[in-house]
C-alpha positions as CSV (number, residue, x, y, z in Angstrom):
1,X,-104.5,92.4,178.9
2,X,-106.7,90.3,181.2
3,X,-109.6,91.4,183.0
4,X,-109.9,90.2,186.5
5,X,-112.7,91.0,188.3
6,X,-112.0,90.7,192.5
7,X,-114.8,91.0,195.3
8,X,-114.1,92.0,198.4
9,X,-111.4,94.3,198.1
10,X,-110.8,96.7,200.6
11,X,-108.4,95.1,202.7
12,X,-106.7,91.5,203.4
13,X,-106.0,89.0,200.6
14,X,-108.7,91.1,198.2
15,X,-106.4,94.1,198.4
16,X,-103.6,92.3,197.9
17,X,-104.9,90.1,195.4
18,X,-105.4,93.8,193.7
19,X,-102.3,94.9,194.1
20,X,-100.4,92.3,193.1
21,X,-102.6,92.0,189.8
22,X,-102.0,95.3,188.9
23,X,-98.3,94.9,189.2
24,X,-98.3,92.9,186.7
25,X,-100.5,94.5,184.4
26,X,-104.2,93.3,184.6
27,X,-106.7,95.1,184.0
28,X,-108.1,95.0,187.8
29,X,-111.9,95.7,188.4
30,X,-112.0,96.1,192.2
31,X,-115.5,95.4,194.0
32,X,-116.2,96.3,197.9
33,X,-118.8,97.8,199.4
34,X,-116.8,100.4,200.2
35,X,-113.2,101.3,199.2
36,X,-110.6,101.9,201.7
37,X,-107.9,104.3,201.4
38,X,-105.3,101.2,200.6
39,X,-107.2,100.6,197.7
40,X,-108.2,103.7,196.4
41,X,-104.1,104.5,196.4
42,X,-103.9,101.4,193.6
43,X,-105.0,103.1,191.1
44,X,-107.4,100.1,189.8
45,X,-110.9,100.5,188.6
46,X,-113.3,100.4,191.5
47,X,-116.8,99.7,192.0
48,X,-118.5,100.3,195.6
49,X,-121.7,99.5,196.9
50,X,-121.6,95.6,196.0
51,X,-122.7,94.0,199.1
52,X,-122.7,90.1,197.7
53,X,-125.0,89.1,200.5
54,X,-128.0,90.7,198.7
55,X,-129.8,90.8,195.4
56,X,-129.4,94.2,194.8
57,X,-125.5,93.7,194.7
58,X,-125.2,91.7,192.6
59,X,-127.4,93.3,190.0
60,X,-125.5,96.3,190.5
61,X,-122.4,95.0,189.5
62,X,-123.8,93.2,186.6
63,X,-124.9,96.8,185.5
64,X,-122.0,98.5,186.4
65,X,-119.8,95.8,184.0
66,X,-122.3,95.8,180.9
67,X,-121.0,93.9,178.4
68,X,-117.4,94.2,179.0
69,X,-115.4,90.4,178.3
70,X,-114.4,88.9,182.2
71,X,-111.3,86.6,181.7
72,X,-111.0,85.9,185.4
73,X,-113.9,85.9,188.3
74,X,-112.1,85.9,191.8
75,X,-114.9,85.4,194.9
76,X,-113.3,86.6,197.7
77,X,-115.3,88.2,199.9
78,X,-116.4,86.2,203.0
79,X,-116.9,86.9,206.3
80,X,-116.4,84.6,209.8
81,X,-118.3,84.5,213.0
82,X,-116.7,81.9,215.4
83,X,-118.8,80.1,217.2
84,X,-118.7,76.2,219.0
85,X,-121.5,73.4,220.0
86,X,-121.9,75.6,223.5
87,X,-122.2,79.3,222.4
88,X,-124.2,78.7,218.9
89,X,-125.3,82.0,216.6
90,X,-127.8,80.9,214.4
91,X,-128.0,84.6,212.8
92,X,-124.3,84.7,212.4
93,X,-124.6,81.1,210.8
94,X,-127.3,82.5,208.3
95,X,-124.8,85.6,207.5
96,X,-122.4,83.6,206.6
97,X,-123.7,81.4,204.3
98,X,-125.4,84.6,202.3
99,X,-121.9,85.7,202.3
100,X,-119.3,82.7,201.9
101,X,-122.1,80.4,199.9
102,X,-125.1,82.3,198.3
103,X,-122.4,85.3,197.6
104,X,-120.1,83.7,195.1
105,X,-123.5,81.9,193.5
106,X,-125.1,85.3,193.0
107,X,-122.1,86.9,191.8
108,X,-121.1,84.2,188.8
109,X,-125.1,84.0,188.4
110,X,-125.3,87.8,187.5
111,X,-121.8,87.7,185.7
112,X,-121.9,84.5,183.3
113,X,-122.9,86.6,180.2
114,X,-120.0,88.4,180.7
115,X,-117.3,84.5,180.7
116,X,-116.4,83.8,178.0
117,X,-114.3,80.5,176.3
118,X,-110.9,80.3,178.6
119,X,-112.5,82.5,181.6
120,X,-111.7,80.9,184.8
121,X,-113.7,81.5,187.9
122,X,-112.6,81.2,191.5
123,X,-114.0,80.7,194.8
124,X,-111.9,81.6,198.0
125,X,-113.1,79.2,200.0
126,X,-111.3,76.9,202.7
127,X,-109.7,73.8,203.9
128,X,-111.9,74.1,207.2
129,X,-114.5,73.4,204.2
130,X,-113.2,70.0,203.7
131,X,-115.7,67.6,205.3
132,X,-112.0,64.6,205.4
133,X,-109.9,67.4,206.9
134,X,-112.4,68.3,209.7
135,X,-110.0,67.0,213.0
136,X,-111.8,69.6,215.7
137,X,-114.9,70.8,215.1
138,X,-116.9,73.7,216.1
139,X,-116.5,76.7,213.6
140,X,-120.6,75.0,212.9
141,X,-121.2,78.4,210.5
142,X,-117.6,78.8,209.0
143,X,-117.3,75.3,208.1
144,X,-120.7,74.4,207.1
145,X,-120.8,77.6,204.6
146,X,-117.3,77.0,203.1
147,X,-118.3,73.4,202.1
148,X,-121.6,74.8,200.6
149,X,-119.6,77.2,198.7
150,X,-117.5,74.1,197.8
151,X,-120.4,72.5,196.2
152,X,-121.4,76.3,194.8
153,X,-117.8,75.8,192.9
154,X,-118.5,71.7,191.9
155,X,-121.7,72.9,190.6
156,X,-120.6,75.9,188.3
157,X,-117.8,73.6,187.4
158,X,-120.4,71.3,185.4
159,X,-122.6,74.0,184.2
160,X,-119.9,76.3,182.9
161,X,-118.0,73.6,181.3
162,X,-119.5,73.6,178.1
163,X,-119.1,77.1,177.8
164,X,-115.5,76.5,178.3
165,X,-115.4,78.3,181.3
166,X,-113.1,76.5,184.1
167,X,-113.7,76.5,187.9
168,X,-111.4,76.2,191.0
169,X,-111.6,76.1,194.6
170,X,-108.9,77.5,196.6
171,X,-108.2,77.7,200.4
172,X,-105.8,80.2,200.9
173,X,-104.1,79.5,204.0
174,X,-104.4,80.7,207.2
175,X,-103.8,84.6,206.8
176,X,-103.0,87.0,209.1
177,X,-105.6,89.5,208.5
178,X,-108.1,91.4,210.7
179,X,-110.7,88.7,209.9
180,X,-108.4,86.2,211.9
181,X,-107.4,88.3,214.5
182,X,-103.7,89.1,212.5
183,X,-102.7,85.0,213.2
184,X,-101.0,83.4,209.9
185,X,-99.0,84.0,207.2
186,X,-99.0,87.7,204.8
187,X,-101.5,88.9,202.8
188,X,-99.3,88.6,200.2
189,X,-97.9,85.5,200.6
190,X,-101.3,84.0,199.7
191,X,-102.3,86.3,196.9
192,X,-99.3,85.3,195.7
193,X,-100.4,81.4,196.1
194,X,-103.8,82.1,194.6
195,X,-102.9,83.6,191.6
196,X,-100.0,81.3,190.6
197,X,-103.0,78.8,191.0
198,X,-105.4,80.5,189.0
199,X,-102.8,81.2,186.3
200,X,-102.1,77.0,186.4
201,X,-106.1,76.5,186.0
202,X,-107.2,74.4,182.5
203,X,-110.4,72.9,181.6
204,X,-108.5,70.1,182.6
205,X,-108.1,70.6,186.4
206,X,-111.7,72.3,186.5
207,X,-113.6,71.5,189.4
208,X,-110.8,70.9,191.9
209,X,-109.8,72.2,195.1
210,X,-106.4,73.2,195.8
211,X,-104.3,74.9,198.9
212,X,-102.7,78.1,198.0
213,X,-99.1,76.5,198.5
214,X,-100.1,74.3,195.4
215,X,-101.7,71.0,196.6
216,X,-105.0,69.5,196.1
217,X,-106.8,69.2,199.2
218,X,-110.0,66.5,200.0
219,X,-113.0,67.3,199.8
């Protein structure tokens, strides 16, 4: 049975990402900050009061696991503050780069001793990430953040390698959840995506970025 280990879970792509490993019988470690009643009806393990912004999160989780073998790391928690060149938040920038950037870094950080040879560790990141892709701007703290995590993922790709841990960077479409205003496709159409890509993942094809539907995208 493999271990998965999902942040962010209590709604969107992380419950669905939940649910849909759980059908298929993973052993599902849920992590939120607090569960919703969606994800408390699953029926998977759950572990509340991991914020991945802060220290104290991440070492919580790192207590609450022990010892126990990870096969697969999925960072999915994020958050996104909209902004433009006009109307700029510099808080909201700095909240979301604890959370889409220093999040995912803190996380694997806390949880390497539990990889192991053949783990696989993912970052939900995004193709508004991609510094080739960018056609309109704006989105400064989105888009900066999600091409730092980018490098977060490049980076554990080469340090993890020779533990024979594999990494992969994954945008997973635009989803229609409440963090973008119900505008995209399902929930589950991308966990869907992101799992099938996870599942492909080799030490091969470490360190790469890929769109949910199953194409590489630029950096």
């Amino acid at each position: 049975m493999t271990t998965i280990v999902i942040t962010g879970c209590n709604r969107g792509i992380g419950l669905e990402l939940c649910r849909q490993s759980k059908s298929r019988g993973d052993d599902v470690v849920a992590v939120c900050r607090s569960a919703s009643a969606a994800l408390q009806e699953l029926d998977v393990e759950i572990i509340e009061g991991i914020d991945v912004a802060e220290a104290a999160g991440a070492t919580g989780l790192k207590a609450a696991l022990k010892t126990r073998p990870i096969d697969v790391l999925i960072n999915n928690a994020g958050v996104l503050r909209s902004d433009r060149f006009d109307k700029l938040n510099f808080d909201d920038m700095l909240l979301q780069y604890e959370v889409n950037t220093i999040g995912p870094l803190r996380i694997s950080h806390a949880l390497s001793d539990n990889l192991h040879e053949g783990s696989k560790v993912a970052i939900v990141t995004s193709r508004v990430g991609s510094i080739e892709d960018n056609g309109s701007g704006n989105n400064y703290g989105y888009r900066c953040s999600k091409a730092a995590a980018n490098m977060v993922g490049m980076n554990l790709h080469h340090d993890l390698s020779d533990k024979g841990v594999s990494v992969i960077l994954l945008h997973p479409g635009l989803v229609a959840t409440d963090m973008t205003g119900g505008t995209g496709v399902s929930a589950q159409q991308a966990a869907t995506g992101l799992l099938a890509r996870i599942d492909e993942l080799t030490p091969e094809t470490s360190g790469t970025f890929w769109h949910a539907e199953g194409y590489q995208l630029p950096w």
